[in-house]
LUMRONU-796595 format. One record per residue: residue number from 1; residue in one letter; x negated, y, z of N, C-alpha, C in turn. Coordinates in Angstrom, 1 decimal, padded with zeros to 4 digits, always signed. Example, Ala and Ser with C-alpha at 12.3 -4.5 7.8 and 13.67 -1.06 7.14 Angstrom:
# residues 2
R,1,a,-013.2,-005.7,+007.8,-012.3,-004.5,+007.8,-013.2,-003.3,+007.8
R,2,s,-012.8,-002.2,+007.1,-013.7,-001.1,+007.1,-012.9,+000.0,+007.9
//
This chain:
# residues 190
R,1,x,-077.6,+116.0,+053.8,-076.4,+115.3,+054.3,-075.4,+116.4,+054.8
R,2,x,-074.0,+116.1,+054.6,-073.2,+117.0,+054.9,-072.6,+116.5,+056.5
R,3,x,-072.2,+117.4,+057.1,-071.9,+117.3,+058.3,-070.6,+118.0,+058.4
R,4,x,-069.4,+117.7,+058.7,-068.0,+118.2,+058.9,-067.7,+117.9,+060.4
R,5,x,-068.1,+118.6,+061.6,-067.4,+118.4,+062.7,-066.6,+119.3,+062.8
R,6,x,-065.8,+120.1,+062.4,-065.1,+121.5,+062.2,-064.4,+121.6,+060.8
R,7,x,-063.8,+121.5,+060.7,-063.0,+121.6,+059.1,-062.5,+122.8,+059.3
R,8,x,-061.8,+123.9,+060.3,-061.6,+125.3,+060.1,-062.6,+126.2,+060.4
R,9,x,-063.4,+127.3,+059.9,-063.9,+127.7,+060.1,-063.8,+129.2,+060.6
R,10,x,-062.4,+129.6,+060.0,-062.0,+131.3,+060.4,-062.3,+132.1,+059.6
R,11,x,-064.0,+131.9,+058.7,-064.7,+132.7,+057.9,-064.1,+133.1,+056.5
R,12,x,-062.7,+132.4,+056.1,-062.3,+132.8,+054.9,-060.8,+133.4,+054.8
R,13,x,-060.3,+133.4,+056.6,-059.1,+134.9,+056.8,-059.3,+135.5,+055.8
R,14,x,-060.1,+136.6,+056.2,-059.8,+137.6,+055.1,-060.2,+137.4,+053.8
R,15,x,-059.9,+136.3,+053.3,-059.4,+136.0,+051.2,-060.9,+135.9,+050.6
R,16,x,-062.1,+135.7,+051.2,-063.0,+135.2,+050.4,-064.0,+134.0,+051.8
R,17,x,-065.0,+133.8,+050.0,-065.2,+132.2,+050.4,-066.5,+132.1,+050.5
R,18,x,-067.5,+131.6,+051.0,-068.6,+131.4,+050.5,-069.0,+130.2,+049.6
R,19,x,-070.1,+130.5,+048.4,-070.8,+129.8,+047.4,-071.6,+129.1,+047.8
R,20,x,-072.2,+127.9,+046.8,-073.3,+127.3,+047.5,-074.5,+127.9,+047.5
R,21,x,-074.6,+129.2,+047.4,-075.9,+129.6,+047.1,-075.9,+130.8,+048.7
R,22,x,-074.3,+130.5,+049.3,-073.9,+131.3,+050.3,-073.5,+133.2,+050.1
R,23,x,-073.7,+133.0,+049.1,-072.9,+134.5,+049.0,-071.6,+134.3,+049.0
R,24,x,-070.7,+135.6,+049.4,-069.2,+135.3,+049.4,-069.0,+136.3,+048.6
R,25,x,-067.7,+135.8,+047.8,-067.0,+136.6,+047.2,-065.4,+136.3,+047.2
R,26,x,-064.5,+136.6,+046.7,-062.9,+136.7,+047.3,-062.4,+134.8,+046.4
R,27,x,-061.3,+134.4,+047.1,-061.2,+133.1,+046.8,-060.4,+133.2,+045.5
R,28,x,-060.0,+134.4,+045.1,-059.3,+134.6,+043.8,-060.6,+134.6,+042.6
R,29,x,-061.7,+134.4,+042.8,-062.5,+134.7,+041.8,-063.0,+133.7,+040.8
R,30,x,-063.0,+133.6,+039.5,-063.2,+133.1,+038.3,-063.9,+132.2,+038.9
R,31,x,-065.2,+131.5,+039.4,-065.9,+131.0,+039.8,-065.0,+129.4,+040.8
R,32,x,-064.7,+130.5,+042.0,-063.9,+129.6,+042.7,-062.5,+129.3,+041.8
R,33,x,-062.1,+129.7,+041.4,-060.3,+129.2,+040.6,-061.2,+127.8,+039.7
R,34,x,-062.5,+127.9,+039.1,-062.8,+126.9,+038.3,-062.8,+126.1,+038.6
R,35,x,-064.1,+125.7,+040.0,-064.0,+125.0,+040.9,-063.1,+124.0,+041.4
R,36,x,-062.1,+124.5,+042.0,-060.7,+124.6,+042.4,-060.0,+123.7,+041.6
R,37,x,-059.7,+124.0,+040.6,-059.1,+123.5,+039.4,-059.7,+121.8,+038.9
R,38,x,-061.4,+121.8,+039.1,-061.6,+120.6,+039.3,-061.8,+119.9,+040.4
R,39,x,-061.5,+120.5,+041.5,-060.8,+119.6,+042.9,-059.7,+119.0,+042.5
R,40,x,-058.9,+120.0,+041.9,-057.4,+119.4,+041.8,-057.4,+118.3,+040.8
R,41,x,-058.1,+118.2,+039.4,-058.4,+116.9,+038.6,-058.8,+116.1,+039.6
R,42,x,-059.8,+116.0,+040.3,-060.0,+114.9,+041.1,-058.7,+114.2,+042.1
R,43,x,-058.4,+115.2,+042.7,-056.8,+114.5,+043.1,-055.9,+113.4,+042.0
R,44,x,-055.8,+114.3,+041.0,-054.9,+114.1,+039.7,-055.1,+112.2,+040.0
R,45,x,-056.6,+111.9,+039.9,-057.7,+111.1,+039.3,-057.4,+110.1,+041.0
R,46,x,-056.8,+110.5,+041.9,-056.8,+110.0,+042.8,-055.2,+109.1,+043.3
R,47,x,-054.7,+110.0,+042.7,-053.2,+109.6,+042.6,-053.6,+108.4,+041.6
R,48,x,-054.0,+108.4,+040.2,-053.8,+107.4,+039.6,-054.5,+106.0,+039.7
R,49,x,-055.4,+106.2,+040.5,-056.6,+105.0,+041.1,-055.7,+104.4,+042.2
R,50,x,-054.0,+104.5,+042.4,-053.1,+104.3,+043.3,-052.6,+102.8,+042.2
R,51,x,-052.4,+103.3,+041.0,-052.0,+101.9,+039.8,-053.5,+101.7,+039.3
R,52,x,-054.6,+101.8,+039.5,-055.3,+101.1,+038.5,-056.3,+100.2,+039.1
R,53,x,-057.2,+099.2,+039.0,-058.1,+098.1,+039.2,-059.0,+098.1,+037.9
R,54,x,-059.6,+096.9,+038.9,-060.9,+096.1,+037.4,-061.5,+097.0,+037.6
R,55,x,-062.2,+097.1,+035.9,-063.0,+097.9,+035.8,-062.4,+099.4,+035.1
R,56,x,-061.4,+099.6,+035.5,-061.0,+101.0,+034.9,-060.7,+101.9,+036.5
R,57,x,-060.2,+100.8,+037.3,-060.8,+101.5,+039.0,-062.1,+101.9,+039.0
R,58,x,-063.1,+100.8,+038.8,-064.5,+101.6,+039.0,-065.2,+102.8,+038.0
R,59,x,-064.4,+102.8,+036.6,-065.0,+104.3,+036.3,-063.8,+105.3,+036.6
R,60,x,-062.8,+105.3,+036.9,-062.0,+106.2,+037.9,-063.0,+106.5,+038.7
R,61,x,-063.6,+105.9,+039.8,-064.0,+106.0,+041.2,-065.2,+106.8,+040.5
R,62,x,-066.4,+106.7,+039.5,-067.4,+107.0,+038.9,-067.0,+108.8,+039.0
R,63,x,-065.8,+109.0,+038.0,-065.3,+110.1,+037.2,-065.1,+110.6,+038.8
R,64,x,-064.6,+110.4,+039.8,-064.3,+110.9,+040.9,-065.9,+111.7,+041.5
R,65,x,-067.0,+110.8,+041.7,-067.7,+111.2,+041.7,-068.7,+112.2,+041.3
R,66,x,-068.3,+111.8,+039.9,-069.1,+112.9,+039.2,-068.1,+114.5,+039.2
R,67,x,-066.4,+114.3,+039.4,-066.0,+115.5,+039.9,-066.4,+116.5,+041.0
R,68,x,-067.1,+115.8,+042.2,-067.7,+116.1,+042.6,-069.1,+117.2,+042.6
R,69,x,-069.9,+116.0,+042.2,-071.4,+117.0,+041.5,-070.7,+118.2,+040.9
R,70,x,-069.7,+118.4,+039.7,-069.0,+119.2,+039.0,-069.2,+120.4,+039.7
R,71,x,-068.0,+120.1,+040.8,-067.9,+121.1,+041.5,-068.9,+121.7,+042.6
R,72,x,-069.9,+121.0,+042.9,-071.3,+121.3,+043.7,-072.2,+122.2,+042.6
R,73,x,-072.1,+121.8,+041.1,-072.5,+122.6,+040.2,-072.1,+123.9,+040.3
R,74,x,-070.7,+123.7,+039.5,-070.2,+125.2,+039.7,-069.8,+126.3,+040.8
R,75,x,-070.3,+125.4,+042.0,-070.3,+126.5,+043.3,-071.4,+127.1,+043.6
R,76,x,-072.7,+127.1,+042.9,-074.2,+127.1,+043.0,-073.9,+128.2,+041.8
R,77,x,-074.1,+129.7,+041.4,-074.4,+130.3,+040.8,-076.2,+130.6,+040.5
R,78,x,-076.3,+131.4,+039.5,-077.4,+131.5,+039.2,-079.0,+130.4,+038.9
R,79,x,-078.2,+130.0,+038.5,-079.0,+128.7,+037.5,-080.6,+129.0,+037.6
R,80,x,-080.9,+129.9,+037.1,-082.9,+130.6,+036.9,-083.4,+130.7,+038.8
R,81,x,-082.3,+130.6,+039.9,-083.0,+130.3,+040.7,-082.9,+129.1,+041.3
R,82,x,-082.5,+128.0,+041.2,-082.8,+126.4,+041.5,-084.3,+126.5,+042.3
R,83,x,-085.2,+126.7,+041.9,-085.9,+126.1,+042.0,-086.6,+127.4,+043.5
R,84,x,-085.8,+128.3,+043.9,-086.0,+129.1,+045.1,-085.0,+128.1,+046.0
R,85,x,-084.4,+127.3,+046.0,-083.8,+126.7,+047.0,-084.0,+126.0,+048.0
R,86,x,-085.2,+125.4,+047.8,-085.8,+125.0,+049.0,-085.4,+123.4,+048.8
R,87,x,-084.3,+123.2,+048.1,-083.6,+121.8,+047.9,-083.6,+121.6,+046.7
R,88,x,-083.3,+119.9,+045.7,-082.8,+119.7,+044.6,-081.6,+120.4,+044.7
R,89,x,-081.3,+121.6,+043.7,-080.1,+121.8,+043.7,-079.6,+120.7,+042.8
R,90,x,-078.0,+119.9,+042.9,-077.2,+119.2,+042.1,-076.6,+120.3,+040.8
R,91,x,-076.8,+119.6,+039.7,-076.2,+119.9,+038.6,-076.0,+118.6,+037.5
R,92,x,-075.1,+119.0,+036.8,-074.6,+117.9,+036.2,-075.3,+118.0,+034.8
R,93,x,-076.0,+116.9,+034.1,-076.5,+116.1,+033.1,-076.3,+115.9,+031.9
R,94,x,-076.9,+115.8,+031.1,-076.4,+115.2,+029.3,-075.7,+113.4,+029.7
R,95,x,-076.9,+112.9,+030.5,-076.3,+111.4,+030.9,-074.9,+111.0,+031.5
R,96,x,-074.5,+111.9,+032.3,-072.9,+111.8,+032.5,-072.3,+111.9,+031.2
R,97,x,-072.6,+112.9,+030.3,-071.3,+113.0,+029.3,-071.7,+111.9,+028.5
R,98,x,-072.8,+111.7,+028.0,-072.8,+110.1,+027.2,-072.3,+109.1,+027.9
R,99,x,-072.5,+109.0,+029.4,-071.8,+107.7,+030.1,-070.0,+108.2,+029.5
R,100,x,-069.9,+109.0,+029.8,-068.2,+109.7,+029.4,-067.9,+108.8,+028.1
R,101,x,-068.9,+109.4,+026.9,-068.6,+108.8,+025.3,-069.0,+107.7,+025.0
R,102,x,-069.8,+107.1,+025.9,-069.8,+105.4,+025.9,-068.4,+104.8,+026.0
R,103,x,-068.1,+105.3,+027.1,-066.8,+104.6,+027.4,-065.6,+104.8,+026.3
R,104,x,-065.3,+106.1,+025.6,-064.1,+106.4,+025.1,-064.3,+105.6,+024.1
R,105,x,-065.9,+105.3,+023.3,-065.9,+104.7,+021.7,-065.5,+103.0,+022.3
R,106,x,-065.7,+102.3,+023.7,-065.8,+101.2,+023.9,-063.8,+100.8,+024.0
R,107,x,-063.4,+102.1,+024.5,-061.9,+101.3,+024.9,-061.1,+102.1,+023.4
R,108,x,-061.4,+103.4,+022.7,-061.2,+103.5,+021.4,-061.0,+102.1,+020.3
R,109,x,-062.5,+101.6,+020.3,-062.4,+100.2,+019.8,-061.5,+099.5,+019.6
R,110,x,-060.9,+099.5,+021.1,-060.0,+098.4,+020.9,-058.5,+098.8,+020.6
R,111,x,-058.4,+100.0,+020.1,-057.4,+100.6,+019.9,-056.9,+100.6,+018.2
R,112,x,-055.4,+101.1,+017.7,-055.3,+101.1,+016.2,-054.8,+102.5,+016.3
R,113,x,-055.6,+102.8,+014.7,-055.8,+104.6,+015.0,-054.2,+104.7,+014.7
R,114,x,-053.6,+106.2,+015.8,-052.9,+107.1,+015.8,-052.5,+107.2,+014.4
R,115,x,-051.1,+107.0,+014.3,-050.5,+108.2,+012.7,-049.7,+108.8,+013.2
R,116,x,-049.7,+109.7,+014.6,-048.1,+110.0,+015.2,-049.0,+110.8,+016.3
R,117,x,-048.8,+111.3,+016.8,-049.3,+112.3,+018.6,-048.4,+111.5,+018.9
R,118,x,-048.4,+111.5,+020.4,-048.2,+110.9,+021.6,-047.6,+111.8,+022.2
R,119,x,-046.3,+111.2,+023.4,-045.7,+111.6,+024.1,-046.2,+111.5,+025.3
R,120,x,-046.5,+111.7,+026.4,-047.3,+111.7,+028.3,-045.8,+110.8,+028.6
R,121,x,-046.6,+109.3,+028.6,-045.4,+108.3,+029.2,-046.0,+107.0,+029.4
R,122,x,-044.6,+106.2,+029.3,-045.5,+104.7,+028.9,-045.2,+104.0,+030.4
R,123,x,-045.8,+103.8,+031.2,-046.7,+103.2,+032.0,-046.7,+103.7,+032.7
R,124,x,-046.7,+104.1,+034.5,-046.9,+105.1,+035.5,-048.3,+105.3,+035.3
R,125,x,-049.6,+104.5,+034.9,-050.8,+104.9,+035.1,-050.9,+105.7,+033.9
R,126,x,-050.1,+105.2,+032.7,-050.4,+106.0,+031.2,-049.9,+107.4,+031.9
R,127,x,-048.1,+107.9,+032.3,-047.9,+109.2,+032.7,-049.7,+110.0,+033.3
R,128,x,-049.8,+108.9,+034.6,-051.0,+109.8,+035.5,-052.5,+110.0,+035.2
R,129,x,-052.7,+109.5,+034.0,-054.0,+109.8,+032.5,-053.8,+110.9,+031.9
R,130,x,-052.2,+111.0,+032.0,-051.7,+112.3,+030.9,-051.9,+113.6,+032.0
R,131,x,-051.6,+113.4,+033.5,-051.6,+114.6,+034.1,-053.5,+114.9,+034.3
R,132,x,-053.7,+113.7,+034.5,-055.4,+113.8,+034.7,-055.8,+114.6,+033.5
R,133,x,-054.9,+114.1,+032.2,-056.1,+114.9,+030.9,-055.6,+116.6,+030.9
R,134,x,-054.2,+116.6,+031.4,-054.0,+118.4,+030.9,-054.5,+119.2,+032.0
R,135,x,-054.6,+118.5,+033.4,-055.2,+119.4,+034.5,-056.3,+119.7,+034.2
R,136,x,-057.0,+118.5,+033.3,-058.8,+118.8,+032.9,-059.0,+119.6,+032.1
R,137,x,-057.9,+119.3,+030.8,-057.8,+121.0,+030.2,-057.9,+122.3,+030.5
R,138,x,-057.3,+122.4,+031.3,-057.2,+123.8,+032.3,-058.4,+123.8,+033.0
R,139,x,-059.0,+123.1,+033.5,-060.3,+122.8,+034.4,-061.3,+123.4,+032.8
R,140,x,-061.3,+122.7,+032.2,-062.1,+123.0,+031.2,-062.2,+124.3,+030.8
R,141,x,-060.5,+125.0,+030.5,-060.3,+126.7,+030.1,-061.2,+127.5,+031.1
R,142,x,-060.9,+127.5,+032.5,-061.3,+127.8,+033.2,-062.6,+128.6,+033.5
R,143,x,-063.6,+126.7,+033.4,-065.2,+126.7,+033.1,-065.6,+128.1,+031.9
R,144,x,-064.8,+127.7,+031.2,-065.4,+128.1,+029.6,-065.2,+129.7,+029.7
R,145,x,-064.2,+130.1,+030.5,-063.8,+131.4,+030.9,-064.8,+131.7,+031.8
R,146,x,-065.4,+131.4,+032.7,-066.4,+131.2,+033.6,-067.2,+131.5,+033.1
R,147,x,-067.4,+130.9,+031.8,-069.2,+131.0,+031.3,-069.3,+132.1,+029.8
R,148,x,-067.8,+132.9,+030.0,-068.1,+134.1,+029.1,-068.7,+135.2,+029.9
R,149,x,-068.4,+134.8,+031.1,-068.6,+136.2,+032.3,-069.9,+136.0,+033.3
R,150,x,-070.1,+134.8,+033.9,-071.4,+134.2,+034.1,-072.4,+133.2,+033.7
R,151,x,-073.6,+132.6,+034.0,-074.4,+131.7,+033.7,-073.4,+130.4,+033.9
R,152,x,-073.2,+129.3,+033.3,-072.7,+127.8,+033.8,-073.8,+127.3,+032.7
R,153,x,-073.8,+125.9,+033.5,-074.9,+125.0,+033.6,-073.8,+124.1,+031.7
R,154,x,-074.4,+123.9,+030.9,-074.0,+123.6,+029.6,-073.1,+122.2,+029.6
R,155,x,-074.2,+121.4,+030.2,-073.2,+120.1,+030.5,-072.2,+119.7,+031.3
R,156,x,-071.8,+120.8,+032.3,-070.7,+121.1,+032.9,-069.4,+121.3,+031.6
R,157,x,-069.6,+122.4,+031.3,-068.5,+122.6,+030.2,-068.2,+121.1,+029.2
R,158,x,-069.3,+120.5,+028.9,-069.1,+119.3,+027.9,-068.6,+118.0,+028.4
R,159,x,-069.0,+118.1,+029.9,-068.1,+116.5,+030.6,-067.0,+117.2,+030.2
R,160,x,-066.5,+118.5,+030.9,-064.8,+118.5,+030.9,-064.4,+117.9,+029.8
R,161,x,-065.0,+118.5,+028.7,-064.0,+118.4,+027.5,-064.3,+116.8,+027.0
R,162,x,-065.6,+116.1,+027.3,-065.2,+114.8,+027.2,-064.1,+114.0,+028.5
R,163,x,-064.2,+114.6,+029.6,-063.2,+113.7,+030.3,-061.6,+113.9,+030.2
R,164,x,-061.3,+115.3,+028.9,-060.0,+115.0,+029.2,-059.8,+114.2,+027.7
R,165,x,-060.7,+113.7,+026.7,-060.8,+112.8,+025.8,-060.7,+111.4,+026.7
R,166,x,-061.6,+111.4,+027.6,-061.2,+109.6,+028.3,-060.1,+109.5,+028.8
R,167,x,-059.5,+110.7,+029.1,-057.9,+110.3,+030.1,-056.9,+110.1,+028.6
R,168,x,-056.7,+111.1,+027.4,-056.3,+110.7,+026.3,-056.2,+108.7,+026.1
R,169,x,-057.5,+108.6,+026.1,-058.2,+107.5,+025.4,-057.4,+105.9,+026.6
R,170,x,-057.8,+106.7,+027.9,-057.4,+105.5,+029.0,-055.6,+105.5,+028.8
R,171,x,-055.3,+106.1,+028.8,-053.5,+106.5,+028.8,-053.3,+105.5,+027.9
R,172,x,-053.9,+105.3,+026.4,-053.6,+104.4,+025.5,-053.7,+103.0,+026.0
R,173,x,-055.0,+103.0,+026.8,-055.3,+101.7,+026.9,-054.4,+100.9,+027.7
R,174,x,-054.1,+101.8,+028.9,-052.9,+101.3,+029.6,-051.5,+101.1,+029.3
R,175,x,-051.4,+101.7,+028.0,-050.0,+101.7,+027.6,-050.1,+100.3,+026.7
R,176,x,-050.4,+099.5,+026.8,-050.4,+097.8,+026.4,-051.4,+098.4,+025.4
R,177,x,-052.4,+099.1,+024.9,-053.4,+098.7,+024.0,-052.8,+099.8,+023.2
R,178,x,-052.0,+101.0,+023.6,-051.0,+102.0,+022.7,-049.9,+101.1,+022.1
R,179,x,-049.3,+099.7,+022.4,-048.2,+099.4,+022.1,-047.2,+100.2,+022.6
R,180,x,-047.2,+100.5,+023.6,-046.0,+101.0,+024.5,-046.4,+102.8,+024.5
R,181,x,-047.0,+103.4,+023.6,-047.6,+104.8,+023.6,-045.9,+105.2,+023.4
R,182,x,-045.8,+106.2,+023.1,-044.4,+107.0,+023.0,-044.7,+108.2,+022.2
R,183,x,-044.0,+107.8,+021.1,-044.4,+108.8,+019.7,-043.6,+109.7,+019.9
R,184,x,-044.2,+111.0,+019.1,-043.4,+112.0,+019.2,-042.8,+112.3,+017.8
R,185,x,-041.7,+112.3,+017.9,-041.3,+112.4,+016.2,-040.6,+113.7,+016.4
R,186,x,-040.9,+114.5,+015.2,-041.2,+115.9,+015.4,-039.5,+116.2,+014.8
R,187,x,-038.9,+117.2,+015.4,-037.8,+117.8,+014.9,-036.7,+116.8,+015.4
R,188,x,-036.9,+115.8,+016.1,-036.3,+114.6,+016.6,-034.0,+115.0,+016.8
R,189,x,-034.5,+116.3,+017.9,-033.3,+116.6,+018.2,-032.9,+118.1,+017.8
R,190,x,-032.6,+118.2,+016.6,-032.4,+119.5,+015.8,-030.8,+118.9,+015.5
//
C-alpha cells in the first residue's frame, strides 16, 4: 500500500531521483526520461477521458492503469533480482498486450480499410487519440533506447507499441467510424 502524507520530500534538490529498487541516479537519466515520458501518455490519456464515455471511458481508465504498472515496471531495474525483493515485484505481462490487440481487431472491424494516411483531427476526442498515440511513440523510442543500454522487462516495450496502434485505431473510431477521418493528400499545397 502506498502511503503519500508528504508529497515534497527535498531528496531530489540536487537533480537525482530514487528507483524502485531505491538506488538513485540523476533525473536526467535514460531510465527515468522513459518513465516520465509514460506518466506524460497517461495525462495525454487523461485529458481525453474529459470527451469520452461508454465503454471506450472504461478501456481509457484500463490503459490508465496499466500506464501505471508500466511505469512501476520500468522504475524497478534489474529484472534477475525480483525475486530478492522481499515483495511481488509489478511487471507488465503478455496478457495486457493481447487485451491491447483484442481491442484494436474488435473496433478495426468495424472500420473500412484506409487508402489515404490520416490527418490528427476530426473530433476533439479523435485530435486527443492522436496526441495520446505520438506521445506513446516517444514513450515507446524511449523504452527501446532504454533497453539497448539496460535490462527492460519485453512486454513493456510491446504494450507501447500496441497502445499507440489503439490510440491510431480509437481516433478512427471516434471520428464517425473514420467518416470524418481527415485525409492527407499529399503535395496538396505546392
Amino acid at each position: 500500500m502506498v502511503v503519500l502524507n508528504k508529497i515534497y520530500t527535498r531528496t531530489g534538490d540536487a537533480g537525482d531521483t530514487a528507483l524502485g529498487n531505491g538506488a538513485r541516479v540523476a533525473k536526467h537519466s535514460m531510465r527515468v526520461t522513459a518513465y516520465g515520458t509514460v506518466d506524460e501518455v497517461n495525462a495525454t490519456v487523461g485529458l481525453a477521458r474529459q470527451h469520452s464515455e461508454g465503454e471506450l471511458d472504461a478501456q481509457l481508465a484500463m490503459i490508465q492503469n496499466d500506464l501505471f504498472d508500466l511505469g512501476a515496471d520500468l522504475c524497478r531495474p534489474e529484472m534477475a533480482k525480483d525475486s530478492e525483493a522481499g515483495y511481488p515485484v509489478l511487471r507488465m505481462v503478455q496478457a495486457q498486450v493481447d487485451r491491447l490487440e483484442a481491442e484494436i481487431d474488435v473496433m478495426n472491424d468495424a472500420l473500412e480499410p484506409l487508402r489515404s494516411f490520416i490527418l490528427p483531427g476530426g473530433t476533439a476526442l479523435a485530435a486527443q487519440m492522436h496526441l495520446c498515440r505520438t506521445v506513446s511513440r516517444r514513450a515507446e523510442r524511449l523504452v527501446v533506447e532504454l533497453a539497448s543500454m539496460e535490462e527492460v522487462n519485453g512486454p513493456a516495450v510491446k504494450y507501447l507499441n500496441r497502445l499507440s496502434d489503439w490510440f491510431f485505431v480509437a481516433g478512427r473510431i471516434v471520428n464517425n467510424g473514420g467518416k470524418d477521418d481527415v485525409l492527407w493528400v499529399p503535395g496538396a499545397n505546392r
